[in-house]
N, C-alpha and C positions, 0 to 999 in steps of 0.2 A: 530286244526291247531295252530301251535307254535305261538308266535311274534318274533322267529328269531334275531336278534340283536338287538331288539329295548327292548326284556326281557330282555335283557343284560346290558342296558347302564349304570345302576347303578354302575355294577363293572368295568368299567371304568371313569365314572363321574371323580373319585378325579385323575384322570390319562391322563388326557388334557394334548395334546402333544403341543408343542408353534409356534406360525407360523417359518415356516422354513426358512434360510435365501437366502439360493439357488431356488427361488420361481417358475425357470425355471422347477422346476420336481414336485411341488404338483400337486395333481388334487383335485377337490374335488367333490362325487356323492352324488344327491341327489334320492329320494326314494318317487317320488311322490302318497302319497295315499289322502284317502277321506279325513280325519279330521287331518291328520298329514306328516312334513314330514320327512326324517330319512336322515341325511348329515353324510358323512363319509369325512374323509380326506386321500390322500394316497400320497407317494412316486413313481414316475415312474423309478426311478435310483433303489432302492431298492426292489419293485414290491410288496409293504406291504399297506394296507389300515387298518385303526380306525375308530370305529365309532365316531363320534364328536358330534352332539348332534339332537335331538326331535327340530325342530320349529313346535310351536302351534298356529294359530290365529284364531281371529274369521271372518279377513274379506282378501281376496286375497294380501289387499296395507297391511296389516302388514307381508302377511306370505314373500312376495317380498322385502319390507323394512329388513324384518330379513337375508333374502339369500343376497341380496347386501351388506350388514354388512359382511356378512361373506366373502364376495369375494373384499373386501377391506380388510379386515384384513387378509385372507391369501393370496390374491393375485395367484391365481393359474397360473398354464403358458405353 
């Protein structure tokens, strides 16, 4: 069984999109598995999603600490 986007994310790593400033259209999905989880970012005006990045932790308040960061920084809507 493949890893699907998350084999991928290398060839987008240096290719981080910047939070958008129309924040009424991001969305952003998260991909909850066992030891990882896999956030994408997307456009709802345009109907494009990226993957954005791997959070890894070892305990629930860091992998939660890391998704609030992110939905402060893009601010989805």
């Amino acid at each position: 069984m493949g890893d699907g986007w998350r084999g991928r994310m290398s060839e987008h790593s240096s290719h981080r999109p910047s939070p958008i400033a129309h924040h009424q259209t991001t969305v952003l999905g998260f991909d909850f598995g066992l030891k990882r989880i896999g956030v994408a970012v997307g456009d709802r005006m345009i109907g494009v999603a990226h993957p954005l990045q791997t959070i890894q932790g070892e305990s629930n308040e860091q992998r939660f600490g890391a998704i609030a960061a992110l939905i402060k920084e893009w601010q989805p809507g």
